[in-house]
C-alpha positions in Angstrom: 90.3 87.0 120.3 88.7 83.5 119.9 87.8 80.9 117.3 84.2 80.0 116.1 83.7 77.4 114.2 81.7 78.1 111.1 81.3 75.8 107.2 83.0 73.8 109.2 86.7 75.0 109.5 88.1 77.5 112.7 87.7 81.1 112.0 89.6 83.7 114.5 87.5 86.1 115.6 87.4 89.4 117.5 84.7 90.9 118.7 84.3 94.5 120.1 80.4 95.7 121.2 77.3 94.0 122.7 76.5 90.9 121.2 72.4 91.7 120.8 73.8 94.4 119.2 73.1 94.5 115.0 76.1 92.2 113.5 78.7 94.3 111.2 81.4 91.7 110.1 84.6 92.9 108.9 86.2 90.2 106.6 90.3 90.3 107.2 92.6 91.0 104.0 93.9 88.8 104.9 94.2 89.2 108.6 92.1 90.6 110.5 94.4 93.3 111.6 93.1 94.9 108.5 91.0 96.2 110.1 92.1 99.4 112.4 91.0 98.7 116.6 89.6 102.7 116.5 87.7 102.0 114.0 86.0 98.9 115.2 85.7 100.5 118.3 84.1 103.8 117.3 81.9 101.4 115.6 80.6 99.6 118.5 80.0 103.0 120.4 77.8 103.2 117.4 75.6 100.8 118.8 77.1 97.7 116.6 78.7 94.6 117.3 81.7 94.4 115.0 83.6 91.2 114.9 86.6 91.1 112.7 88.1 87.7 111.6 91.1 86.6 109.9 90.4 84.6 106.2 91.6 81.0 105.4 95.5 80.4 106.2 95.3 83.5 108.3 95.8 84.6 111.4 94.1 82.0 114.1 92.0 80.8 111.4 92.5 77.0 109.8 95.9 76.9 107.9 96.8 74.1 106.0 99.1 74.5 103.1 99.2 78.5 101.6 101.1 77.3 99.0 98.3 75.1 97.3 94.8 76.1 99.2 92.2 73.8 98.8 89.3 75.8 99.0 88.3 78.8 96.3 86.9 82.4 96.7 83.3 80.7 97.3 84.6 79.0 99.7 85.7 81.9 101.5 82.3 83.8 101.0 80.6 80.6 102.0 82.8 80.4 105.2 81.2 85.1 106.1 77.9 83.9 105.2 78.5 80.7 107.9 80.0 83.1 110.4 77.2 86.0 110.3 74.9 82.9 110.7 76.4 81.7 114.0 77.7 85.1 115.7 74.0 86.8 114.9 71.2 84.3 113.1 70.2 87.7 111.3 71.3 89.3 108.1 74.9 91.2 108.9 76.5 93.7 107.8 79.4 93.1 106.3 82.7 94.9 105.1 85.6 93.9 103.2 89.3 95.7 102.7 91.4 94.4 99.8 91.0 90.6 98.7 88.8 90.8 101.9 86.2 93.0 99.6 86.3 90.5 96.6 85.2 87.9 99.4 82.5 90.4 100.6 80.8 90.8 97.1 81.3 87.1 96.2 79.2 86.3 99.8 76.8 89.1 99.1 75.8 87.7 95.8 75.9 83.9 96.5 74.1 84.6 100.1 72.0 87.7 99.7 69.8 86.4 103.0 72.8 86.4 104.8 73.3 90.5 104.4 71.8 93.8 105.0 74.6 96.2 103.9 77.9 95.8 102.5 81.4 98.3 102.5 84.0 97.8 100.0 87.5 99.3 100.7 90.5 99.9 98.5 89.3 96.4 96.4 87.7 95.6 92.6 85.5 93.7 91.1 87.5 90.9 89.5 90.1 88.3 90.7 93.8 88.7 90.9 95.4 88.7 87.6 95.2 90.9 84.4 92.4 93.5 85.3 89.3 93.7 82.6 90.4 96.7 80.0 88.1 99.7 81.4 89.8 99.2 85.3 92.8 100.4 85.9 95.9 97.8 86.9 98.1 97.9 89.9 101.1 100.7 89.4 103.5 99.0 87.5 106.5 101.3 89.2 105.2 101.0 92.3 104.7 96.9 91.9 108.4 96.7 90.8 109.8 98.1 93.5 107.5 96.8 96.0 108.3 93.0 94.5 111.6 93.7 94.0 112.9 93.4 97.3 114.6 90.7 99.4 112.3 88.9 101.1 113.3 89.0 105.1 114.0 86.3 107.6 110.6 85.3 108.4 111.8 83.9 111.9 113.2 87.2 112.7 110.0 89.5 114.1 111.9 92.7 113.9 113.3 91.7 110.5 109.5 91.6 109.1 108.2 94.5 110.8 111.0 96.4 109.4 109.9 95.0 105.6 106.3 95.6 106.4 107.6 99.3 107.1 109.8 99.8 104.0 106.8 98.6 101.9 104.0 100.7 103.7 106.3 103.8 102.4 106.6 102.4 99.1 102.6 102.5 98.5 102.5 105.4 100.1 101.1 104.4 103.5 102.2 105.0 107.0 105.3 103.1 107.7 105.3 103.4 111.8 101.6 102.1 112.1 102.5 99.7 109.1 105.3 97.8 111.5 103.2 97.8 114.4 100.6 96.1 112.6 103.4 93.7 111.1 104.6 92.7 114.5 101.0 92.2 115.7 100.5 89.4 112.4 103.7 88.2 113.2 103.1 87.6 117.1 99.8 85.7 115.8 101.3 84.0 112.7 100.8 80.1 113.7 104.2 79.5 111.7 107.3 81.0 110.5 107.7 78.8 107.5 107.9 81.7 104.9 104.5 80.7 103.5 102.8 80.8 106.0 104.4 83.8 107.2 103.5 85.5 103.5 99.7 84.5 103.5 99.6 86.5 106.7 101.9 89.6 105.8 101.2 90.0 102.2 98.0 87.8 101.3 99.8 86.0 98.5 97.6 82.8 98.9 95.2 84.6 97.5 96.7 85.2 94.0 96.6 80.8 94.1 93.3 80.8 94.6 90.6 79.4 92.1 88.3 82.6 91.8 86.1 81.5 89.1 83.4 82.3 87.4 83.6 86.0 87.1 81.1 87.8 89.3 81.8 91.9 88.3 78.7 91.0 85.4 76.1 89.9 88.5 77.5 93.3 90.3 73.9 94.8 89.4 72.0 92.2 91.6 73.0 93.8 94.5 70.0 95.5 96.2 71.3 95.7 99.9 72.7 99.6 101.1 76.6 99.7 99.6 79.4 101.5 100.7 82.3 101.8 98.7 85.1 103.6 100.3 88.7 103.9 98.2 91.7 106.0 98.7 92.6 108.9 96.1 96.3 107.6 96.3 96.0 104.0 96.0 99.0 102.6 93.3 97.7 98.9 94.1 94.3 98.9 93.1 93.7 102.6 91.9 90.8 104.5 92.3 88.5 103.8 89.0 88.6 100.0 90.3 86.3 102.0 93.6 85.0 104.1 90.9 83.3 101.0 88.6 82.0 99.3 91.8 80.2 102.6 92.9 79.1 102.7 89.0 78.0 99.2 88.6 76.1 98.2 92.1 72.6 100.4 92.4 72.7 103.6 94.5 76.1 102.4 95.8 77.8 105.5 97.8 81.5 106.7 97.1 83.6 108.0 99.9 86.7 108.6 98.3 89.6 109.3 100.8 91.8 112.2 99.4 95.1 111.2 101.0 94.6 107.6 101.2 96.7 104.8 99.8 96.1 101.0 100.6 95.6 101.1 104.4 92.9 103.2 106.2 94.8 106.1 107.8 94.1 107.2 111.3 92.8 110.5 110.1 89.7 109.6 108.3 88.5 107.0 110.8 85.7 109.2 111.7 84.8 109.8 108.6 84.5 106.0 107.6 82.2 105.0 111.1 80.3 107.8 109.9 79.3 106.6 106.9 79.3 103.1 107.5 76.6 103.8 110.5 74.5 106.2 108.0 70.9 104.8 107.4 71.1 104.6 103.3 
């Protein structure tokens, strides 16, 4: 793991793969932990150099102030089109997993030169808040447990692994791979203020963020090979959010994962490289 600078902030980096190798960038959500190591792995046996990298306020990338981020979603699609620039000087693939896909849209459409493919997982097509009336909103049962919970003592690793775990099983996700994960963010968290420690646990910077204009109406300008992969079982951003982006960007392909919730299991690793390595 490394920085690079890129638009003209740090963004941490890792990169598996030769680097002469076609570019597919995985943008963190918000870390780039995100992002499984098999599966970036398998990718670069593929014959692909995958760098993942941690968003804004993330992981070794610039943090400032979580609480009151002075940069916007364009910013943030600005900051992957940068990156693919510097790592490769050709168009990238690139990939997005939560937040991290509303950043990958946002770059493909601003910076179409920048991109030859894109993949979507478990995201949507418009900004946090109140979803448009035809998509389908976060779980509200789910939500109010998940939310409901003490927050731990951020300065006490085991403490937030242990929350990261209790959550994972909440949204139906794997809770031992989901602690492991949080101990890894923690371990790389450049703070244990409990903002800072949030932005890298549980994204919530991202709900501050200014994500205007909408961009779900330009969805049909896309004319680069899509991917859109999204879990059967997802409460937080259910599957006709996956569904609508399939629908709505031309000959975009659905993967849907049939045991899936909000994290890519283990088990369908394979079947993800696959696809994202398919000529389409």
């Amino acid at each position: 793991m490394t920085t690079v600078k890129a638009n003209e902030i740090a963004l941490g980096i890792e990169s598996f793969g030769d680097d002469d190798a076609p570019l597919v960038l995985l943008a963190g959500g918000t870390t780039m932990l995100s992002w499984p190591d098999t599966l970036c792995e398998r990718l670069a046996a593929g014959g692909r150099r995958v760098v993942r990298y941690d968003l804004r306020d993330s992981g070794e990338s610039t943090t400032t102030d979580p609480e009151a981020p002075a940069y916007t979603l364009r910013d943030l699609a600005a900051d992957a089109a940068a990156l693919a620039d510097t790592l490769s000087g050709r168009p990238a693939h690139i990939a997005g997993i939560g937040v991290g896909g509303m950043v990958a849209q946002v770059a493909v459409l601003d910076h179409p030169g920048a991109f030859s493919a894109l993949t979507l997982a478990g995201t949507r097509a418009v900004a946090p808040g109140p979803p448009d009336d035809d998509l389908p909103d976060h779980d509200h049962a789910t939500m109010s447990q998940l939310f409901a919970r003490p927050k731990p003592d951020w300065t006490d690793r085991e403490a937030v692994a242990e929350f990261a775990a209790a959550g994972a099983e909440i949204l139906g996700n794997d809770p031992a791979a989901a602690r492991t994960i949080a101990a890894r963010i923690w371990d790389r968290t450049p703070g244990t203020t409990p903002a800072v420690q949030m932005a890298n646990q549980m994204g919530m910077v991202f709900s501050r963020l200014d994500c205007t204009p909408r961009w779900r109406e330009r969805l049909p300008e896309i004319d680069i090979p899509t991917l859109v992969v999204h879990g059967r079982r997802d409460p937080f951003f259910p599957l006709g959010n996956g569904e609508a982006l399939a629908r709505e960007i031309p000959q975009a392909q659905l993967l849907v994962l049939k045991e899936a919730a909000t994290a890519i299991p283990h088990a369908v690793i394979g079947k993800i490289t696959e696809a994202m390595l398919a000529p389409r």
